[in-house]
PLY file of the C-alpha trace (Angstrom):
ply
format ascii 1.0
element vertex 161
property float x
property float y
property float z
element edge 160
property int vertex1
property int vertex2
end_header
-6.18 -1.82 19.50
-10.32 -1.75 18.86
-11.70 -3.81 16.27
-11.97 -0.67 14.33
-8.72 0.36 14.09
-7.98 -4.09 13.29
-10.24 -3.34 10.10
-8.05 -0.89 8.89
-5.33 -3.49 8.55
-7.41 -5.99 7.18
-7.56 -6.64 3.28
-10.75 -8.31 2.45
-10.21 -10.49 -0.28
-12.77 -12.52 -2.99
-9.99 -14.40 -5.05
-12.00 -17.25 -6.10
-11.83 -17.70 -10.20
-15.92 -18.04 -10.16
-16.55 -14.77 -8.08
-19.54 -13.17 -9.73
-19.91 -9.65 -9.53
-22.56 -9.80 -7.00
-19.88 -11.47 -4.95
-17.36 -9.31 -5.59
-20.39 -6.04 -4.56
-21.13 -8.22 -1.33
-17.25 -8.12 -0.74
-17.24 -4.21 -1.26
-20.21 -3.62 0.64
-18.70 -5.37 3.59
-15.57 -3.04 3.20
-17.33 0.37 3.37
-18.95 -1.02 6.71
-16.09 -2.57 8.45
-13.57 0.06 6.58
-11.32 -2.42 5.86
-8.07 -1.53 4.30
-8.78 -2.45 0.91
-10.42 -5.22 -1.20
-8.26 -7.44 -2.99
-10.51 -8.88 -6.07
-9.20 -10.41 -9.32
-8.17 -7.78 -12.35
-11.28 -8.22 -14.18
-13.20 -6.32 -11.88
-10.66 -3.44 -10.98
-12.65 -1.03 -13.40
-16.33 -1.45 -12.27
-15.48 -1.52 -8.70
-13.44 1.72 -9.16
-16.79 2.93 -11.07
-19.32 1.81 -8.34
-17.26 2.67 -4.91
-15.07 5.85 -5.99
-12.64 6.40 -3.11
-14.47 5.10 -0.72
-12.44 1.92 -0.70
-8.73 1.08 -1.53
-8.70 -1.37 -4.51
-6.00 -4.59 -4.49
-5.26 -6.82 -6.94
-3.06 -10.21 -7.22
-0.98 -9.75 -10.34
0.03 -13.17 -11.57
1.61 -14.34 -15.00
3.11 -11.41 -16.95
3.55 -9.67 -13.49
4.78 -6.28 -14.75
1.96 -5.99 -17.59
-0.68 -6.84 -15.29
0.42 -4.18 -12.55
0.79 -1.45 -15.14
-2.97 -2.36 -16.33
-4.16 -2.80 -12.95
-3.15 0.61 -11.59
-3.86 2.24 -15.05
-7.59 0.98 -14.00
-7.19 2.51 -10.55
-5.41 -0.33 -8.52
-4.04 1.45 -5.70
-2.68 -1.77 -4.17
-0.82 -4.42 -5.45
-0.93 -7.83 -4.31
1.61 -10.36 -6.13
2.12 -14.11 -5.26
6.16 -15.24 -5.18
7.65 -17.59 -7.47
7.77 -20.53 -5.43
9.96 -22.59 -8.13
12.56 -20.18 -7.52
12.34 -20.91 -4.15
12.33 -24.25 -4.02
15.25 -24.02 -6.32
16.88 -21.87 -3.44
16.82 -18.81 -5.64
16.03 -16.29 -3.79
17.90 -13.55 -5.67
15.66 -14.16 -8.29
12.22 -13.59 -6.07
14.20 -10.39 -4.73
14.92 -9.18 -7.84
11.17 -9.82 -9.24
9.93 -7.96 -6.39
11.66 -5.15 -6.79
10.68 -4.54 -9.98
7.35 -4.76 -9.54
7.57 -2.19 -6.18
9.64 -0.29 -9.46
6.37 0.03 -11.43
4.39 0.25 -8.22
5.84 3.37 -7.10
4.63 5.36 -4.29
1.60 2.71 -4.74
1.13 -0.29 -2.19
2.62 -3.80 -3.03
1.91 -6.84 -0.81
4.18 -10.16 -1.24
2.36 -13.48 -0.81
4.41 -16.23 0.12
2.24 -19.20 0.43
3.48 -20.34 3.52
2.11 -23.72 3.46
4.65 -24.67 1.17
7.95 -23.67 2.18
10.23 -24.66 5.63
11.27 -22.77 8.22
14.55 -21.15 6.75
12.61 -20.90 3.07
10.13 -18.45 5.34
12.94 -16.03 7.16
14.82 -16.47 3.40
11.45 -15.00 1.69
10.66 -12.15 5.13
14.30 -10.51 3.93
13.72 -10.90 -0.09
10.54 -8.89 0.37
12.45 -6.05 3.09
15.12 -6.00 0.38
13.05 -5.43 -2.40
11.28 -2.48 -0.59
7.43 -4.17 -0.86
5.54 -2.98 1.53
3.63 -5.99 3.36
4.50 -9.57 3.26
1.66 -11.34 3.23
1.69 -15.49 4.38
-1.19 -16.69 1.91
-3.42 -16.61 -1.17
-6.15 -18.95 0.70
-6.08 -21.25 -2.55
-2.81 -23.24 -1.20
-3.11 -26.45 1.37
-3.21 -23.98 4.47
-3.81 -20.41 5.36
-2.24 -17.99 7.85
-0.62 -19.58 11.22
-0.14 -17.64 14.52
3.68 -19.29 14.10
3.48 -17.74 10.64
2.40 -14.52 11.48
4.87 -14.03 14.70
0 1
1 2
2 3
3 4
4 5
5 6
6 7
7 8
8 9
9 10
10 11
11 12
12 13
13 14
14 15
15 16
16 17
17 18
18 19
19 20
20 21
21 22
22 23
23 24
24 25
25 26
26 27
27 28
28 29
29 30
30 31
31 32
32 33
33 34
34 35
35 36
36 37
37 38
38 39
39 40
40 41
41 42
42 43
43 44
44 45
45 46
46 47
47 48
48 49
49 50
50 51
51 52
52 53
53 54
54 55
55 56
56 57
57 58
58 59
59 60
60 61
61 62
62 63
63 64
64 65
65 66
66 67
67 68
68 69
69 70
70 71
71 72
72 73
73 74
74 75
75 76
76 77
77 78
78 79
79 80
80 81
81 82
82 83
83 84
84 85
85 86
86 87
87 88
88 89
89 90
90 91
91 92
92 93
93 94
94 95
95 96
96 97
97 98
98 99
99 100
100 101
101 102
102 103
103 104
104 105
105 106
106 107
107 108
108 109
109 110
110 111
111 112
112 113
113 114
114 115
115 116
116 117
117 118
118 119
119 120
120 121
121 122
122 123
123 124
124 125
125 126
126 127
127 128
128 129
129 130
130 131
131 132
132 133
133 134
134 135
135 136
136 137
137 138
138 139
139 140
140 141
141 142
142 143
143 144
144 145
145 146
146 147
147 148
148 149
149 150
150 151
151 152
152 153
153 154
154 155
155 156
156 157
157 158
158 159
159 160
């Protein structure tokens, strides 16, 4: 695989609550030269980015609190990803019908639309991780996805295998 056709799988993501917008441009700017497969930025900025870059770059959001609401905004604004973090409560709570079930209805209002699952690794065991890899295939998202980069650790090669 070149590093060309890596970049294509690549989200490149400016999450950080204090992004400015010249941040968030930087970020964009970066994704029409490396053609990266989309830029994941907060909501805020869905509109103006959609505005400045047209097509020439697949928007992604995270979609927290209010998780349907927020999704139907976000793609109303021209989201064509989705990226939501999992309730890790319910996992915790070993409730992972619950975390299948609230994916599923957000791939419902997501449609033919991407949706990437974040699971925050860093903060589940072993059997919590294979538990949340077949809530996600279940619920029909599209990409699980190991990390927001604002828990105690990011991705992990044992993660990722």
């Amino acid at each position: 695989m070149t590093e060309k056709e890596i970049m294509r799988h690549v989200d490149h993501t400016q999450l950080k609550a204090f992004a400015t917008w010249e941040d968030i441009k930087k970020l964009c700017d970066e994704a029409v030269e490396y053609q990266t497969a989309s830029v994941c930025i907060p909501p805020c900025y869905i509109q103006r980015v959609k505005e400045a870059y047209g097509e020439q770059i697949n928007i992604c959001t995270v979609v927290t609190e209010a998780k349907i609401a927020e999704t139907k905004k976000a793609l109303e604004d021209g989201a064509s990803e989705i990226d939501m973090v999992i309730n890790i409560s319910d996992v915790k709570n070993g409730d992972y019908a619950a975390v299948e079930k609230e994916i599923a209805a957000l791939k419902e209002v997501v449609g033919d639309k991407i949706l990437k699952v974040i699971i925050e690794t860093c903060y589940l065991t072993e059997e919590e991780k294979i538990a949340m890899c077949k809530a996600v295939t279940a619920a029909g998202a599209d990409y699980i996805k190991t990390s927001t980069g604002f828990g105690t650790a990011g991705a992990t090669i044992s993660d990722i295998r």
